[in-house]
N, CA, C, O and CB atoms as a CASP TS submission, in Angstrom:
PFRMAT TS
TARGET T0000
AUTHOR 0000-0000-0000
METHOD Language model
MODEL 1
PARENT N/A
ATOM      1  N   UNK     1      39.641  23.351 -75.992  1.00  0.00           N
ATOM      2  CA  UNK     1      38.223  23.296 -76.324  1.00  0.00           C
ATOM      3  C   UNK     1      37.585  24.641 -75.973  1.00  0.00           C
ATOM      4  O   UNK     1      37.947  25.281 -74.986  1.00  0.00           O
ATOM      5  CB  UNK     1      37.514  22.123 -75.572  1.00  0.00           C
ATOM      6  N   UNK     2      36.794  24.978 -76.660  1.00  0.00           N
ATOM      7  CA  UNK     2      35.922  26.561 -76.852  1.00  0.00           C
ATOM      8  C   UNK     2      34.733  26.043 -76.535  1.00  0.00           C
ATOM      9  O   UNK     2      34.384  24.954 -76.990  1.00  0.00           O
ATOM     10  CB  UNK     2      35.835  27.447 -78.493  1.00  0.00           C
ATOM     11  N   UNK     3      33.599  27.110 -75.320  1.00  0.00           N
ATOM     12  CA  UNK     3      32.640  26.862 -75.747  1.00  0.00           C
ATOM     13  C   UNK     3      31.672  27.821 -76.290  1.00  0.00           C
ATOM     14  O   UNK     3      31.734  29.049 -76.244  1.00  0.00           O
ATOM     15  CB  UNK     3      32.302  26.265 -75.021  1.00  0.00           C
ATOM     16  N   UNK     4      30.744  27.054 -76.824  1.00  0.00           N
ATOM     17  CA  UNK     4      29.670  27.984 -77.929  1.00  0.00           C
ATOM     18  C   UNK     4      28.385  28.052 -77.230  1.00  0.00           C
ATOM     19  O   UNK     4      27.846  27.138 -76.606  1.00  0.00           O
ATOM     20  CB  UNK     4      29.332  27.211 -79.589  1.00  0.00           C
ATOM     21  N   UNK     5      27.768  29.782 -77.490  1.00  0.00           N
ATOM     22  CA  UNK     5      26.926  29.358 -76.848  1.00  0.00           C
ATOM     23  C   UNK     5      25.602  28.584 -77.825  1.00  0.00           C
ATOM     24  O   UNK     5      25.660  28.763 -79.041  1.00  0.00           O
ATOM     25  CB  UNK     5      26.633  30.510 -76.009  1.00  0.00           C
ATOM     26  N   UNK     6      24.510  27.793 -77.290  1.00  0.00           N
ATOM     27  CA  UNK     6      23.618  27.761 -78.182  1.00  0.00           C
ATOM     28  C   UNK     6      22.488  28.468 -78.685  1.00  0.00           C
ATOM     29  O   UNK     6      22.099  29.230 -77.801  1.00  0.00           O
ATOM     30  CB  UNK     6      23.346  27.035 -78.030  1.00  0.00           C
ATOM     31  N   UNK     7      21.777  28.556 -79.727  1.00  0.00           N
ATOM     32  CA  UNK     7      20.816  29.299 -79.726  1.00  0.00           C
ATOM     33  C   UNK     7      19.326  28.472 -79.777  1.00  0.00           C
ATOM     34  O   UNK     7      18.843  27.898 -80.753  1.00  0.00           O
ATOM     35  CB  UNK     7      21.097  30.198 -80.807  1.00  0.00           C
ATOM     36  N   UNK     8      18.810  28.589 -78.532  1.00  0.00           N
ATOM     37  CA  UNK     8      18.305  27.167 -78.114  1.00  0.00           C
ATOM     38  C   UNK     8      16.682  27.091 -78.781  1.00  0.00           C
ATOM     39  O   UNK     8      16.059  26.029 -78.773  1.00  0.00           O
ATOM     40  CB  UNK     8      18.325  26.992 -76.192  1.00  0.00           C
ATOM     41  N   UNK     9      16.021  28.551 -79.435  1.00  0.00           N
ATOM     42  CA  UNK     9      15.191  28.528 -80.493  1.00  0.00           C
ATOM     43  C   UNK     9      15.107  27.937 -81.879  1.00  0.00           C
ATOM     44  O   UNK     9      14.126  27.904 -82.621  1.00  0.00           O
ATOM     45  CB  UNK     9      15.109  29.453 -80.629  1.00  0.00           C
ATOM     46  N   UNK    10      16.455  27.429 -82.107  1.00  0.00           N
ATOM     47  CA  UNK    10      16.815  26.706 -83.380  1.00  0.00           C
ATOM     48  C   UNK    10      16.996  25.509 -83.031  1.00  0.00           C
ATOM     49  O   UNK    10      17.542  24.929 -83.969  1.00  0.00           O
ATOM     50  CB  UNK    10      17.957  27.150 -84.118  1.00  0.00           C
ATOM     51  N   UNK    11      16.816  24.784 -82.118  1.00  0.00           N
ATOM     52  CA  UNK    11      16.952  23.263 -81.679  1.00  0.00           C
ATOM     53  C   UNK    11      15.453  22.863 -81.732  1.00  0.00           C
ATOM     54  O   UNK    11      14.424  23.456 -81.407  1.00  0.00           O
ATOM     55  CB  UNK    11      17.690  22.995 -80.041  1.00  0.00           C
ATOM     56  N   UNK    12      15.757  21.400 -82.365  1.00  0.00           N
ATOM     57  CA  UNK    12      14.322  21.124 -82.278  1.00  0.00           C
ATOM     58  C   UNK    12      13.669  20.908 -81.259  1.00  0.00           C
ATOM     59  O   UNK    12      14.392  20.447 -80.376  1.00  0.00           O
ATOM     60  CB  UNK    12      14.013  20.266 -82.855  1.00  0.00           C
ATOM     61  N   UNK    13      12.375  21.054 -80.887  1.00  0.00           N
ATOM     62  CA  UNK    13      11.087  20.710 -79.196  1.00  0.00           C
ATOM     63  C   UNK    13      11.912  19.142 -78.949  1.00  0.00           C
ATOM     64  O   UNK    13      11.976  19.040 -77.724  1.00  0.00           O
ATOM     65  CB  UNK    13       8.414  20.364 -79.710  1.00  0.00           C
ATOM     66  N   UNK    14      12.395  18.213 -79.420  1.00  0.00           N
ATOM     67  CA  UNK    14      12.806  16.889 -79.062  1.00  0.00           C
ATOM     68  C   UNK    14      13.872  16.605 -80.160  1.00  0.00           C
ATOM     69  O   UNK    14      13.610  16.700 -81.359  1.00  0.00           O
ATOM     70  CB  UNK    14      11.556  15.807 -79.019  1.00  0.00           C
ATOM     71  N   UNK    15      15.229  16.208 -79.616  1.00  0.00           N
ATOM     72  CA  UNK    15      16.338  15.867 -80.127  1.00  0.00           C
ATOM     73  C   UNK    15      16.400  13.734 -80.150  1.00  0.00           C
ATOM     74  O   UNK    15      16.052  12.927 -79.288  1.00  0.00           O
ATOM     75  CB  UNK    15      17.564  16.831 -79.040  1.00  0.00           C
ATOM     76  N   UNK    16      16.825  13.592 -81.133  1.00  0.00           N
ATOM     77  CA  UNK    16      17.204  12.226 -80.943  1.00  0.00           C
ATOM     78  C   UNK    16      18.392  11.908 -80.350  1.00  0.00           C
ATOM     79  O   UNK    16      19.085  12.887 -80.072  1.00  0.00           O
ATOM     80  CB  UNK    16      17.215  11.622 -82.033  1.00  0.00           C
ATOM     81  N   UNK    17      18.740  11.073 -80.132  1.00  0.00           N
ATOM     82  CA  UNK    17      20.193  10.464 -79.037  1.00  0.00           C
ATOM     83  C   UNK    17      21.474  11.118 -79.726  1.00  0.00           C
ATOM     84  O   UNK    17      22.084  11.852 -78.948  1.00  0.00           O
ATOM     85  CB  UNK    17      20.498   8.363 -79.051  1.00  0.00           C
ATOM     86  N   UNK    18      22.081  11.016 -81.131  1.00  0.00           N
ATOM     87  CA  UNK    18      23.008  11.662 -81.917  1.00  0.00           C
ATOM     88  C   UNK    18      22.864  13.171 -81.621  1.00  0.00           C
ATOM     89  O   UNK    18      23.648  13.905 -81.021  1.00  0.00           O
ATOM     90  CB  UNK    18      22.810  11.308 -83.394  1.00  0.00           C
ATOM     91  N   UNK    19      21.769  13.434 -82.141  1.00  0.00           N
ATOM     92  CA  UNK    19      21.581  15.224 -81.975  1.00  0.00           C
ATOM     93  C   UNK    19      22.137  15.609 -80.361  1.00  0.00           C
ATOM     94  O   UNK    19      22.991  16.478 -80.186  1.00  0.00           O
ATOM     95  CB  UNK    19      19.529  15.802 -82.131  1.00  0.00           C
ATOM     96  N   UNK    20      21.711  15.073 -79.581  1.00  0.00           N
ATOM     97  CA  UNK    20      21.563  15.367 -78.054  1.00  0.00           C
ATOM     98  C   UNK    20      23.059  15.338 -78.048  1.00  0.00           C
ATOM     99  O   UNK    20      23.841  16.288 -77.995  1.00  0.00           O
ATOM    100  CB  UNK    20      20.644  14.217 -76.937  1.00  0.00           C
ATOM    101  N   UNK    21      23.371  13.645 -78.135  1.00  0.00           N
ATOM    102  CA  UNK    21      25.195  13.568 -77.732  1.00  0.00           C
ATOM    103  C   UNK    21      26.175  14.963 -78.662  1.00  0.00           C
ATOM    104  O   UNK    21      27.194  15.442 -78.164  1.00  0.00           O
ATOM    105  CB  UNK    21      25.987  11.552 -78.527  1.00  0.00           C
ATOM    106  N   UNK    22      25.682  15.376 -79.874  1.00  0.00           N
ATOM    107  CA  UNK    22      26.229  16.401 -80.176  1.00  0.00           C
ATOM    108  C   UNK    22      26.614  17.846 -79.628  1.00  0.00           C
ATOM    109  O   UNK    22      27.727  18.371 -79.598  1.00  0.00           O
ATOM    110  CB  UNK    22      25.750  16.444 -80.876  1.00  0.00           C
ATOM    111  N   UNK    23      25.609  18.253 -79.281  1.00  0.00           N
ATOM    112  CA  UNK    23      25.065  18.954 -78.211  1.00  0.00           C
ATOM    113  C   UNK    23      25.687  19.237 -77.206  1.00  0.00           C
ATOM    114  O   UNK    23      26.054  20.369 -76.891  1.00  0.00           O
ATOM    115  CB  UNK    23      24.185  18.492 -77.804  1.00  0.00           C
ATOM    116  N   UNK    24      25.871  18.206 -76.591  1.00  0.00           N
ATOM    117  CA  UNK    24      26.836  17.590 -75.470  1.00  0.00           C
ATOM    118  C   UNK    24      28.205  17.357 -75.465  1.00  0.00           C
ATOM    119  O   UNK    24      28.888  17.029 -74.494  1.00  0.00           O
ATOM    120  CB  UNK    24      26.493  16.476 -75.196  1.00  0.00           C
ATOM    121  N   UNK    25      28.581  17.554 -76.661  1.00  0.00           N
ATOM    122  CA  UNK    25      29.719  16.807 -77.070  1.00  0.00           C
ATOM    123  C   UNK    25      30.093  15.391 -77.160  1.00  0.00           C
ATOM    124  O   UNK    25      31.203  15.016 -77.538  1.00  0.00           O
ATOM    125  CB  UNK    25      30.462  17.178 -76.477  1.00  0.00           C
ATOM    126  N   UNK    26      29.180  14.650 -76.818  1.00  0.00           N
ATOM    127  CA  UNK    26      29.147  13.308 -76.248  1.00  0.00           C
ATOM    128  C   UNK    26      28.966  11.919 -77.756  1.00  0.00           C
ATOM    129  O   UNK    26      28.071  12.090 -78.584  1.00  0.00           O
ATOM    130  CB  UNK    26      27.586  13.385 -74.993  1.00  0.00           C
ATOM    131  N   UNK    27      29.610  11.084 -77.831  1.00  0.00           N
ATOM    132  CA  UNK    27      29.756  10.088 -78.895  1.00  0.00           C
ATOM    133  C   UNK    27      27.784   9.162 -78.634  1.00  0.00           C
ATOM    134  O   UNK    27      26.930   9.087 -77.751  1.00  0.00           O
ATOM    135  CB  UNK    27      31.631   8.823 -78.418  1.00  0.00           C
ATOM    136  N   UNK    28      27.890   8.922 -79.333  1.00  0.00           N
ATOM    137  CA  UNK    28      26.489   8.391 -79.207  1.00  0.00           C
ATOM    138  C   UNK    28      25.957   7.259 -77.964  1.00  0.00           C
ATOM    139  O   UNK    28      24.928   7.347 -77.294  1.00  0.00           O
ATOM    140  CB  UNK    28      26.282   7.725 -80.566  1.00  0.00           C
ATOM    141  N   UNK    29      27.432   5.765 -77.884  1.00  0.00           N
ATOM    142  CA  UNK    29      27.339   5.419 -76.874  1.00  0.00           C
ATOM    143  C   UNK    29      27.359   5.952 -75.412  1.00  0.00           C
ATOM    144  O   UNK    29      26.520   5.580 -74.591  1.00  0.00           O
ATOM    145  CB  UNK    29      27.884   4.844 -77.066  1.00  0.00           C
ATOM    146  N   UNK    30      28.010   6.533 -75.219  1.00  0.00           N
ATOM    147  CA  UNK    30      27.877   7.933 -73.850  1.00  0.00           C
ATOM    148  C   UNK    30      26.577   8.628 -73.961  1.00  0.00           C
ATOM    149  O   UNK    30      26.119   9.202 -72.973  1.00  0.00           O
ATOM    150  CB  UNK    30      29.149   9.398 -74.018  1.00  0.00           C
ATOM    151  N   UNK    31      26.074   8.621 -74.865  1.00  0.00           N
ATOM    152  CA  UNK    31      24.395   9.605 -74.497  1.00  0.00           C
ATOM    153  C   UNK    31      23.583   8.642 -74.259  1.00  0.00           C
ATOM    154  O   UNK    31      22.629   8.835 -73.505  1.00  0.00           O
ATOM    155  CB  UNK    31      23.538  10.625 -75.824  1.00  0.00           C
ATOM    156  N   UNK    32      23.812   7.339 -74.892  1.00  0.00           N
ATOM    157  CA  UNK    32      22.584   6.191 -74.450  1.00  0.00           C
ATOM    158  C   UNK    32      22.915   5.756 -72.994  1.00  0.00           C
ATOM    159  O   UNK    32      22.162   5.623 -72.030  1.00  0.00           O
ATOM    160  CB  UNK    32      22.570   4.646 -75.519  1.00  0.00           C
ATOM    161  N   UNK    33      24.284   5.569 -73.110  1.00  0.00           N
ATOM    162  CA  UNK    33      24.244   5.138 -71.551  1.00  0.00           C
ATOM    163  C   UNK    33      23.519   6.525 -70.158  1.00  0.00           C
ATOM    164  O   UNK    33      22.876   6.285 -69.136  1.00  0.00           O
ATOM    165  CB  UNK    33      26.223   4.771 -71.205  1.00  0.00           C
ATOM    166  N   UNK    34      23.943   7.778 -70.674  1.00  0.00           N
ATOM    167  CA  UNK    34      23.787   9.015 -69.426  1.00  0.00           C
ATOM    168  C   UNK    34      22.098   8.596 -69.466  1.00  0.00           C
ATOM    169  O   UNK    34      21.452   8.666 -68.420  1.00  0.00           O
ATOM    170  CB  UNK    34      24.336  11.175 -69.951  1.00  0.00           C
ATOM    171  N   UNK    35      21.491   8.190 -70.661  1.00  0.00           N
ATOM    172  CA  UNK    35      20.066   8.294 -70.684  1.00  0.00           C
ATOM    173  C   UNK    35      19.728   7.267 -69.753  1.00  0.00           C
ATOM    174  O   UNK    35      19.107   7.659 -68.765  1.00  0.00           O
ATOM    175  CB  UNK    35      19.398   8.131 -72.074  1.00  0.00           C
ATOM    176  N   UNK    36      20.007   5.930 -69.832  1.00  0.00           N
ATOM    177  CA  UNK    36      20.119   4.614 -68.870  1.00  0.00           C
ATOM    178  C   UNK    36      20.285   4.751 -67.672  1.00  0.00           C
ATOM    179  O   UNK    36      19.558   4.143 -66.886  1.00  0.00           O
ATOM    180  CB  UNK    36      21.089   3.777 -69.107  1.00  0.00           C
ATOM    181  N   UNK    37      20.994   5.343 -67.365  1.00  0.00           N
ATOM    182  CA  UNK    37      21.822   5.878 -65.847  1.00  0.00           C
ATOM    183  C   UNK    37      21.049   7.143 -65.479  1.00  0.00           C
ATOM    184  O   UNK    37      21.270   7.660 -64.384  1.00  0.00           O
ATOM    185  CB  UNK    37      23.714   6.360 -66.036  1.00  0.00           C
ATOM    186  N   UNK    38      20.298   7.592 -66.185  1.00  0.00           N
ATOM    187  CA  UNK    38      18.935   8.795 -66.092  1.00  0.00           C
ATOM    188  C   UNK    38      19.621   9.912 -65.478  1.00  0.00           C
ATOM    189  O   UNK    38      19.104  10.540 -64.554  1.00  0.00           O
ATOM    190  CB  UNK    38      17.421   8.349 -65.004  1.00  0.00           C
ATOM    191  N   UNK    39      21.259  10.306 -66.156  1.00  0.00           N
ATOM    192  CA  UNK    39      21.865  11.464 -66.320  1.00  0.00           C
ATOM    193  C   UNK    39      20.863  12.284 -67.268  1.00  0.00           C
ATOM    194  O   UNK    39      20.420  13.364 -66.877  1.00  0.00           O
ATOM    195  CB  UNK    39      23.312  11.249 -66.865  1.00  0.00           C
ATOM    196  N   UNK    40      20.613  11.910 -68.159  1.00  0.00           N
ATOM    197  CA  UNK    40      19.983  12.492 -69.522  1.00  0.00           C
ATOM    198  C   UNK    40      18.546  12.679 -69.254  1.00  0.00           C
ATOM    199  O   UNK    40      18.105  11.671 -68.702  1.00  0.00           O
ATOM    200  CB  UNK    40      20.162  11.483 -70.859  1.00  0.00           C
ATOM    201  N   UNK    41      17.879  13.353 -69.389  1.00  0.00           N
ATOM    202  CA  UNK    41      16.186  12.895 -69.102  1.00  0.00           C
ATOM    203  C   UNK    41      16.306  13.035 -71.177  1.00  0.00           C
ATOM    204  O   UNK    41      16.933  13.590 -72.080  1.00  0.00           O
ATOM    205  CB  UNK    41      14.629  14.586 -67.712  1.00  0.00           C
ATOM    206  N   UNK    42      14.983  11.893 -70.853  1.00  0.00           N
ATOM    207  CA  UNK    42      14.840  11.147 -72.121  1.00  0.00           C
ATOM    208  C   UNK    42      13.026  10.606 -72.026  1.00  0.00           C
ATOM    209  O   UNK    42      12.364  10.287 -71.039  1.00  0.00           O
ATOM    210  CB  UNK    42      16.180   9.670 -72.149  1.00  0.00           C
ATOM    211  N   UNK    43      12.615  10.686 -73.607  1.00  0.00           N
ATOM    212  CA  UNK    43      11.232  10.045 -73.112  1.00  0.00           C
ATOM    213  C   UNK    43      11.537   9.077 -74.539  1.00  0.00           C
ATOM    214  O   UNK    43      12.313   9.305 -75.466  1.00  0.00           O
ATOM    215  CB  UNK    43       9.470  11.266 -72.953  1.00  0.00           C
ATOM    216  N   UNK    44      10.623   7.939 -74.320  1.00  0.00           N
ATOM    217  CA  UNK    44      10.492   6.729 -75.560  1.00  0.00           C
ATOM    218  C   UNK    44       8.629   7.230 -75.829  1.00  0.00           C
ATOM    219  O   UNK    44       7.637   7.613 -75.209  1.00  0.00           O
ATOM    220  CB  UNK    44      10.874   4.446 -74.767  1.00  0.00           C
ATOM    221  N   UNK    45       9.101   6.884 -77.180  1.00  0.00           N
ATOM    222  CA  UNK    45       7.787   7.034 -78.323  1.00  0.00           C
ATOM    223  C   UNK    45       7.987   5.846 -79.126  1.00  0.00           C
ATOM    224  O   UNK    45       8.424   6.124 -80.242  1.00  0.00           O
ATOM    225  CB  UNK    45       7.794   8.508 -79.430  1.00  0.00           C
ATOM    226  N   UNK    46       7.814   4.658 -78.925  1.00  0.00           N
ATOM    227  CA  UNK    46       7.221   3.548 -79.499  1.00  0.00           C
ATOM    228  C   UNK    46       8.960   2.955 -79.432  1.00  0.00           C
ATOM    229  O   UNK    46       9.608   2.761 -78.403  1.00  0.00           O
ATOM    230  CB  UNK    46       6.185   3.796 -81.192  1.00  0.00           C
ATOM    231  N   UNK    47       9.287   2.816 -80.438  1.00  0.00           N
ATOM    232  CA  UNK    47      11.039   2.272 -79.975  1.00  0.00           C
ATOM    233  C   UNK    47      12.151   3.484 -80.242  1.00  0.00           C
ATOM    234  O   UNK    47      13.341   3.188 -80.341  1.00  0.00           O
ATOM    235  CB  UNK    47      11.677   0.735 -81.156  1.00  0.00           C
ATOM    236  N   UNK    48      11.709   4.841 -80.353  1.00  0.00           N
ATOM    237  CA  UNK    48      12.511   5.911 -80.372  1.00  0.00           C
ATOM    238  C   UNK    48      12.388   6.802 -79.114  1.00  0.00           C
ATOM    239  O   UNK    48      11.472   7.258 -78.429  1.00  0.00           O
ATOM    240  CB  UNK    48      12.238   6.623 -81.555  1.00  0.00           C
ATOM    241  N   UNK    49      13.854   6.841 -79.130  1.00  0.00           N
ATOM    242  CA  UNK    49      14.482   7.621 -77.617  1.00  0.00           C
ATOM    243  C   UNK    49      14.644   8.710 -78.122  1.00  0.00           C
ATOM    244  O   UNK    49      15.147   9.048 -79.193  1.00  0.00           O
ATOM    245  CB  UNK    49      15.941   7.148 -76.810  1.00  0.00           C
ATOM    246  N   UNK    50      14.053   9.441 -77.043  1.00  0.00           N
ATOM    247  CA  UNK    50      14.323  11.489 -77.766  1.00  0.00           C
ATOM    248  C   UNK    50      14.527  11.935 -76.011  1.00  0.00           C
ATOM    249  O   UNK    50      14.372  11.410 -74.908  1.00  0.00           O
ATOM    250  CB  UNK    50      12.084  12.772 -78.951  1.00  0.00           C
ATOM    251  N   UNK    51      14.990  13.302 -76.625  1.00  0.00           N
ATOM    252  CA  UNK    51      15.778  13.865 -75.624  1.00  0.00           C
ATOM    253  C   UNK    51      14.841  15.220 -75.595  1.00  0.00           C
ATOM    254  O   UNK    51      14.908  15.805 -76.676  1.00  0.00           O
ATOM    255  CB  UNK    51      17.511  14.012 -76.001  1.00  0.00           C
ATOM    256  N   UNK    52      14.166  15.733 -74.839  1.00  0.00           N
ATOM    257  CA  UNK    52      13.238  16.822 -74.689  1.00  0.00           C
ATOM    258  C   UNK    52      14.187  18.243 -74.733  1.00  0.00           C
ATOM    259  O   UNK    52      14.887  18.531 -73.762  1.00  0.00           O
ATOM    260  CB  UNK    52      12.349  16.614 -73.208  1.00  0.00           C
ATOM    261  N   UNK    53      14.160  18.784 -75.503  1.00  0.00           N
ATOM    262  CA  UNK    53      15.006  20.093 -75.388  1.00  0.00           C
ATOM    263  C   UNK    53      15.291  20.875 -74.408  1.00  0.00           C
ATOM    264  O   UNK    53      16.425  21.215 -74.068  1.00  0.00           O
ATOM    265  CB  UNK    53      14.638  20.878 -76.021  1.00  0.00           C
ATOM    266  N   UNK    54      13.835  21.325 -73.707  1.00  0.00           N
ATOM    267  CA  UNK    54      13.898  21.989 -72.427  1.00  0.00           C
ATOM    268  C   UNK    54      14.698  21.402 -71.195  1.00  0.00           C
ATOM    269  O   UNK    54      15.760  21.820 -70.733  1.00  0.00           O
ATOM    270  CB  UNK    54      12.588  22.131 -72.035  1.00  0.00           C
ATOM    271  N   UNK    55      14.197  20.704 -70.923  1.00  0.00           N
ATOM    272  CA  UNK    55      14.555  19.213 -70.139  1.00  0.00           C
ATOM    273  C   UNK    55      16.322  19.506 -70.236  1.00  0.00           C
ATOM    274  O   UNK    55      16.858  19.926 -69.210  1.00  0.00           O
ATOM    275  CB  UNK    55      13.852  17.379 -71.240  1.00  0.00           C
ATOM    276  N   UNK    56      16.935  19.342 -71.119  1.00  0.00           N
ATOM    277  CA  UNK    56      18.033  19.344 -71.644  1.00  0.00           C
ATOM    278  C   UNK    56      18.638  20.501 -70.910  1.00  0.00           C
ATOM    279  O   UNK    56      19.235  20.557 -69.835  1.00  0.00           O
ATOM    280  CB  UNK    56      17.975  19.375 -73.078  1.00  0.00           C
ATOM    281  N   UNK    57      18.324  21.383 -71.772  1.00  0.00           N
ATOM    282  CA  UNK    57      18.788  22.929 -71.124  1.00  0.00           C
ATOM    283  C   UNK    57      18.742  23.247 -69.777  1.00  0.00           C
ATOM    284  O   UNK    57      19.669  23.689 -69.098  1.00  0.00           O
ATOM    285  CB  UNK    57      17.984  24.017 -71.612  1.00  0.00           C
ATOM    286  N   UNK    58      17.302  22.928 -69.337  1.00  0.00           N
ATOM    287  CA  UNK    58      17.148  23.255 -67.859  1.00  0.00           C
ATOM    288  C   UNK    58      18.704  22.163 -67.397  1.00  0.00           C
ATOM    289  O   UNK    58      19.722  22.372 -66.737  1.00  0.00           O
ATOM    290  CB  UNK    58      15.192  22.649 -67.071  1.00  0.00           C
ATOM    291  N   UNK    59      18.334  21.377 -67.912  1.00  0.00           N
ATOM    292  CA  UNK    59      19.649  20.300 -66.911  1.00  0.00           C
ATOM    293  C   UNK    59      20.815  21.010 -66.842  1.00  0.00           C
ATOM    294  O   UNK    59      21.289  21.356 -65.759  1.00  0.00           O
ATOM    295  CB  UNK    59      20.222  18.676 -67.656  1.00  0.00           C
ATOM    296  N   UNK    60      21.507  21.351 -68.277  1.00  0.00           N
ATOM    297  CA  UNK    60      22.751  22.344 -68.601  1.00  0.00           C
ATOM    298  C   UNK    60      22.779  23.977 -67.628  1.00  0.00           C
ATOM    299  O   UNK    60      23.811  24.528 -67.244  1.00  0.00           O
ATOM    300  CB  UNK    60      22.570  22.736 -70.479  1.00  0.00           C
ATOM    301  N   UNK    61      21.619  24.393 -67.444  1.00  0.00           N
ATOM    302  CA  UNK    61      21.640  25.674 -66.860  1.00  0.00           C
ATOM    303  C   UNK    61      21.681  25.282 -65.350  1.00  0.00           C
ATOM    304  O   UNK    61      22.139  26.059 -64.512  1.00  0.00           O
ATOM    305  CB  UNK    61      20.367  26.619 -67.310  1.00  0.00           C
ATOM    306  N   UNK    62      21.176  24.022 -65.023  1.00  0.00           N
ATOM    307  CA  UNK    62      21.489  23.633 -63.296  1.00  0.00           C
ATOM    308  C   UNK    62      20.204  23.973 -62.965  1.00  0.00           C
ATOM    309  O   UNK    62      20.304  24.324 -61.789  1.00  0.00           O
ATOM    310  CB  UNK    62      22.780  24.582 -62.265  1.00  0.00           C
ATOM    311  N   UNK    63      18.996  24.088 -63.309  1.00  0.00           N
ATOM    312  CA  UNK    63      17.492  24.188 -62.878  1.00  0.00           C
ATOM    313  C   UNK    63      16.991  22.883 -62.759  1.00  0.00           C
ATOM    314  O   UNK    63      16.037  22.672 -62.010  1.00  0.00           O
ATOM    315  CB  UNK    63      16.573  24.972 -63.871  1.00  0.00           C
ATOM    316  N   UNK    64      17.519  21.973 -63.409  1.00  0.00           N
ATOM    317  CA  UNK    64      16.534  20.704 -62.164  1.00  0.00           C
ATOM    318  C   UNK    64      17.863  19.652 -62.315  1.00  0.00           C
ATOM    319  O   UNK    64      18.796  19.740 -63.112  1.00  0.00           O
ATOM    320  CB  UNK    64      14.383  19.674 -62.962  1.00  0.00           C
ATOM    321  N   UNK    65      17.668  18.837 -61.482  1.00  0.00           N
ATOM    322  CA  UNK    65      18.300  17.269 -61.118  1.00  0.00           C
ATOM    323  C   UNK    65      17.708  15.756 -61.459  1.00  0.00           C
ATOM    324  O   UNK    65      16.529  15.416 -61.557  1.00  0.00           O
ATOM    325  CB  UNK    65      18.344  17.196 -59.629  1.00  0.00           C
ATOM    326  N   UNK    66      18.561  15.191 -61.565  1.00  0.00           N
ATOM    327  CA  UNK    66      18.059  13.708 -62.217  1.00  0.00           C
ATOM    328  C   UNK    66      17.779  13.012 -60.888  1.00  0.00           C
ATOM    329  O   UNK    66      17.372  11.851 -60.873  1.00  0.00           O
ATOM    330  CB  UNK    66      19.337  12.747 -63.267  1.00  0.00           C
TER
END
């Protein structure tokens, strides 16, 4: 496995659960659960789960904790 870096201006301000687990490498069930288990920071907008971009990154770069 290779990794890539991202170019994190081309990601959208809020990813949905697929986009995110992509991202991640992660299958879709594994991103709902990390979100559950509040590995993932995640916000709900009526019955849609999104994944905040920043939020995301900061997590990946090791700038904040769940």
């Amino acid at each position: 496995m290779t990794a890539r870096a991202t170019d994190w201006d081309s990601v959208p301000i809020v990813l949905d659960v697929p986009a995110a687990g992509r991202l991640l490498g992660l299958g879709k069930n594994a991103t709902y659960q990390a979100i559950a288990t509040g590995e993932l920071p995640s916000l709900r907008i009526g019955r849609r789960v999104l994944v905040p971009r920043d939020r995301l990154r900061a997590l990946l770069e090791g700038g904040i904790r769940q």
